[in-house]
C-alpha positions in Angstrom: -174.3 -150.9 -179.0 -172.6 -152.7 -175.7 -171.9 -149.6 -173.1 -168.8 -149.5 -170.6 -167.7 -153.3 -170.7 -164.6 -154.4 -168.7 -161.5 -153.6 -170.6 -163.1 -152.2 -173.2 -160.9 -149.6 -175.2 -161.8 -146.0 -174.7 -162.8 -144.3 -178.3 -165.2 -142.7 -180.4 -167.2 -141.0 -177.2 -169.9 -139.1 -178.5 -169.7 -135.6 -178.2 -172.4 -133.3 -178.9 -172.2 -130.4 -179.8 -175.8 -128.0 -179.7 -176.3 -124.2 -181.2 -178.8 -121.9 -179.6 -179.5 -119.3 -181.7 -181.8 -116.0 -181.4 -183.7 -115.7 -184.4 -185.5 -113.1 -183.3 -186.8 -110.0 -185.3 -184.0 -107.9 -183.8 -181.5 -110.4 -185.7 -182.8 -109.5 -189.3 -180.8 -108.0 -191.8 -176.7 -108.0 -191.6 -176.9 -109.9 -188.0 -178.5 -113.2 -189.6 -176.6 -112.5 -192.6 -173.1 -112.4 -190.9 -174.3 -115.8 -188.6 -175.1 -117.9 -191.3 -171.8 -116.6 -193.1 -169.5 -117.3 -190.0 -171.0 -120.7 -189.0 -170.7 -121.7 -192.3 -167.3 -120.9 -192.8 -166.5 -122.7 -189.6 -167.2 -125.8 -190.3 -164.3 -126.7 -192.7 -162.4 -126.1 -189.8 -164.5 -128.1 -187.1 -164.0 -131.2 -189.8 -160.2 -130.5 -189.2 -160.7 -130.7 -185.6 -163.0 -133.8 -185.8 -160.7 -135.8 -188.1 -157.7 -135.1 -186.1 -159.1 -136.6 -183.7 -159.8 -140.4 -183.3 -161.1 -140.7 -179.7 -164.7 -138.6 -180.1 -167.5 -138.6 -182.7 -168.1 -135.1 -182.8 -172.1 -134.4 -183.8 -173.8 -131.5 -184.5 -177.1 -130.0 -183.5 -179.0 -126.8 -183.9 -181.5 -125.4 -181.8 -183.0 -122.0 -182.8 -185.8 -119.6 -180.7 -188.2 -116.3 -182.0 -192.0 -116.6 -181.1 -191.0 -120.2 -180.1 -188.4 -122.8 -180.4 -187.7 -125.2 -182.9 -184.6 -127.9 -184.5 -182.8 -126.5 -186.9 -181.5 -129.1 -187.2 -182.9 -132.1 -185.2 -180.8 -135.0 -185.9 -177.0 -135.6 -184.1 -175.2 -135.1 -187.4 -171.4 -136.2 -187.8 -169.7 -133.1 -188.5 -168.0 -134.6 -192.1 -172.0 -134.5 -193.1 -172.9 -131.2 -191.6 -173.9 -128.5 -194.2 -175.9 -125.5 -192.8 -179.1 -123.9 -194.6 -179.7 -120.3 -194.0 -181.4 -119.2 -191.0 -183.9 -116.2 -191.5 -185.6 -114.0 -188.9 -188.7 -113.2 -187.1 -191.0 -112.7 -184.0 -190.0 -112.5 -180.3 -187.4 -114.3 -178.1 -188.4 -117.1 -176.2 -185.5 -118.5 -175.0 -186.8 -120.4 -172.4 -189.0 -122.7 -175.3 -185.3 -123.5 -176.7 -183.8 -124.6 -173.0 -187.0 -127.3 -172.8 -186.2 -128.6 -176.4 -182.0 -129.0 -175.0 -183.2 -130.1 -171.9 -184.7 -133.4 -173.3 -181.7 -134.8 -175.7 -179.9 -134.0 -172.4 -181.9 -136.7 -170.7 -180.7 -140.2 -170.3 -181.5 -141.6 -172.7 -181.5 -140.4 -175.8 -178.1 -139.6 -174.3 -175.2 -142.3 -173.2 -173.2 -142.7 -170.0 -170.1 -143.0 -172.5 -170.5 -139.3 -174.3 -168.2 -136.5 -174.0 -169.5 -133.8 -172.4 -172.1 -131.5 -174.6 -171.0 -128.1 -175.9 -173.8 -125.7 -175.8 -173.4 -122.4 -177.6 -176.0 -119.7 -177.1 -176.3 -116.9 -179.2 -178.2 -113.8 -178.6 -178.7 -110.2 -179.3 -181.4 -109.4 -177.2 -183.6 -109.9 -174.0 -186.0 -113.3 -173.7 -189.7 -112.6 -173.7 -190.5 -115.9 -171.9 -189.7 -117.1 -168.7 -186.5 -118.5 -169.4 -185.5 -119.2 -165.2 -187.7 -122.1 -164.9 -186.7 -123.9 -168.2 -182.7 -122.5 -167.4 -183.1 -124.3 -163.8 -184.4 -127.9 -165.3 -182.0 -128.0 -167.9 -178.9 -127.2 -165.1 -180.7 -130.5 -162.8 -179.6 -132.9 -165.4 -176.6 -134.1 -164.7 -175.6 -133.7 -168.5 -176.9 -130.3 -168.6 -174.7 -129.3 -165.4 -171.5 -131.2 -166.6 -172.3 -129.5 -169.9 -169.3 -126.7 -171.5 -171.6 -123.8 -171.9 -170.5 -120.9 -173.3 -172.6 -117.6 -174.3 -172.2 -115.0 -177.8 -173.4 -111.9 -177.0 -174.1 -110.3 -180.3 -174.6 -106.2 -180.1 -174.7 -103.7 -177.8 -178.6 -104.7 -176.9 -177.9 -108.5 -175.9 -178.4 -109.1 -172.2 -175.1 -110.1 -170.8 -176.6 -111.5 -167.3 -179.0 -113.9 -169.1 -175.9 -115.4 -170.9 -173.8 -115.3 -167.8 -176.5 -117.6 -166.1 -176.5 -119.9 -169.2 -172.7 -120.4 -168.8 -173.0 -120.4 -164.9 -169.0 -119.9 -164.5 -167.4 -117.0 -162.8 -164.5 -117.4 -164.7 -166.2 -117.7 -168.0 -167.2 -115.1 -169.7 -170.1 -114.2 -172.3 -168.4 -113.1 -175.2 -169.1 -109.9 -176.5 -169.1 -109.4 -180.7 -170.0 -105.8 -181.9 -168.5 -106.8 -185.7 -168.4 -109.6 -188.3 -164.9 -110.1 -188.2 -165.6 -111.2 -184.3 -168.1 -113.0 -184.9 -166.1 -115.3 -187.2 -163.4 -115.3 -184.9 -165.6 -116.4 -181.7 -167.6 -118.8 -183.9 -164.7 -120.4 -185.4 -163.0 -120.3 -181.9 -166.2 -122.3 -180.3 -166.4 -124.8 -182.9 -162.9 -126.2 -183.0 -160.7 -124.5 -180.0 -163.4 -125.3 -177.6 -164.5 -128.7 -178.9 -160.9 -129.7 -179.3 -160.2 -129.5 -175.3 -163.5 -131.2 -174.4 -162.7 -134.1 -176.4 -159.0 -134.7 -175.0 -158.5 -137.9 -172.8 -159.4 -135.9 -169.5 -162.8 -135.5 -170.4 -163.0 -139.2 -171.7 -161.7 -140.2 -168.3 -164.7 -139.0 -166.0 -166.4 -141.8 -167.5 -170.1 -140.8 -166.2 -172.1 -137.7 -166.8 -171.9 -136.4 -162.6 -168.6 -137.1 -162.4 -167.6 -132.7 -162.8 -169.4 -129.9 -164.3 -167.4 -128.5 -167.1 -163.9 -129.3 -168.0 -161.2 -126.6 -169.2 -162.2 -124.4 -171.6 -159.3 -122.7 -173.1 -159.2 -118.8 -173.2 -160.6 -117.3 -176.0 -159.2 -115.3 -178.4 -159.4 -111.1 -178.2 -161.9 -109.8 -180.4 -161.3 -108.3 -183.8 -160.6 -105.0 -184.0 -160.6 -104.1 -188.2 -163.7 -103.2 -188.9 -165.0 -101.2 -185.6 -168.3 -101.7 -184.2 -171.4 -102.1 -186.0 -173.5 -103.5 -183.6 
């Protein structure tokens, strides 16, 4: 494929799109149950979002950390053949395992100077039992992992909210806080199309190369749902 020539039309810009998700022991039960539920039931929507538009290539990547890190799903998959298989749960949190596995598709290559910039959603209920700072500051160095939208899910009253808000590394963004399913399908649904629908708008296309700004707009995010109390 022939990069960035002279004239060249403007269209179908890569734009990844990465889950980081806690499958730690503290996630067992209803909290793994309800994740798998919501991102599955997002992506019908995400499809929406990815056909309506005809200037990106949305793909889809899953990263996922407990005593470890591994891909969930390794490969950039376009959404319209993105299916999702359960996660389960187990072991510790070691967050910082799953910022080294990111921190290497961010790299240049396997990434391109045309891409949109990455969304990277991290989802956590808890506190990392690694050291997290050192892997957190390398993947922030590359200039895709700075220019990256990255946006945190705190899931439960337990999840550490400052870990997050170093992840997103905005003071005007926000981790967002989900104490029930109906919030978490709300804030998942909201990430995967809301979200990945203002990052691949002809503003992003325009910056053209990966140090050109840190994040584009992110649109504000809906209030949390309020039906079924707090659980978590």
């Amino acid at each position: 494929m022939v990069d960035d020539l002279p004239g060249q039309q403007i269209a179908h810009r890569p734009l990844h799109f990465i889950w980081i998700l806690d499958t730690s022991s503290s996630m067992e039960g209803d909290k793994i149950g309800q994740l798998n539920f919501a991102i599955r039931e997002s992506i019908p929507a995400m499809r929406d979002v990815a056909e309506g538009n005809v200037n990106a290539e949305i793909l889809v990547r899953v990263v996922t950390f407990s005593s470890g890190a591994q891909w969930h799903l390794a490969q950039p998959t376009p959404v319209d053949q993105f299916t999702w298989t359960d996660l389960t749960a187990n072991g510790v949190t070691d967050l910082g395992h799953a910022f080294s596995l990111v921190t290497e598709q961010l790299k240049m290559p396997p990434m391109s100077s045309r891409a949109l910039p990455p969304v990277l959603v991290l989802l956590s209920d808890g506190y990392p039992t690694d050291d997290y700072q050192g892997p957190l500051k390398r993947l922030l160095a590359e200039p895709w992992g700075k220019r990256a939208v990255r946006l945190g899910i705190a899931l439960g009253q337990d999840a550490d909210l400052d870990v997050l808000q170093q992840f997103i590394g905005h003071p005007e963004i926000k981790p967002l806080e989900v104490r029930n399913a109906a919030s978490l399908v709300k804030y998942i649904r909201w990430v995967s199309t809301a979200v990945v629908n203002s990052v691949s708008q002809p503003l992003s296309q325009a910056m053209g190369r990966p140090d050109d700004k840190p994040q584009v707009p992110v649109p504000a995010p809906p209030p949390p749902a309020q039906d079924d109390g707090d659980v978590w």
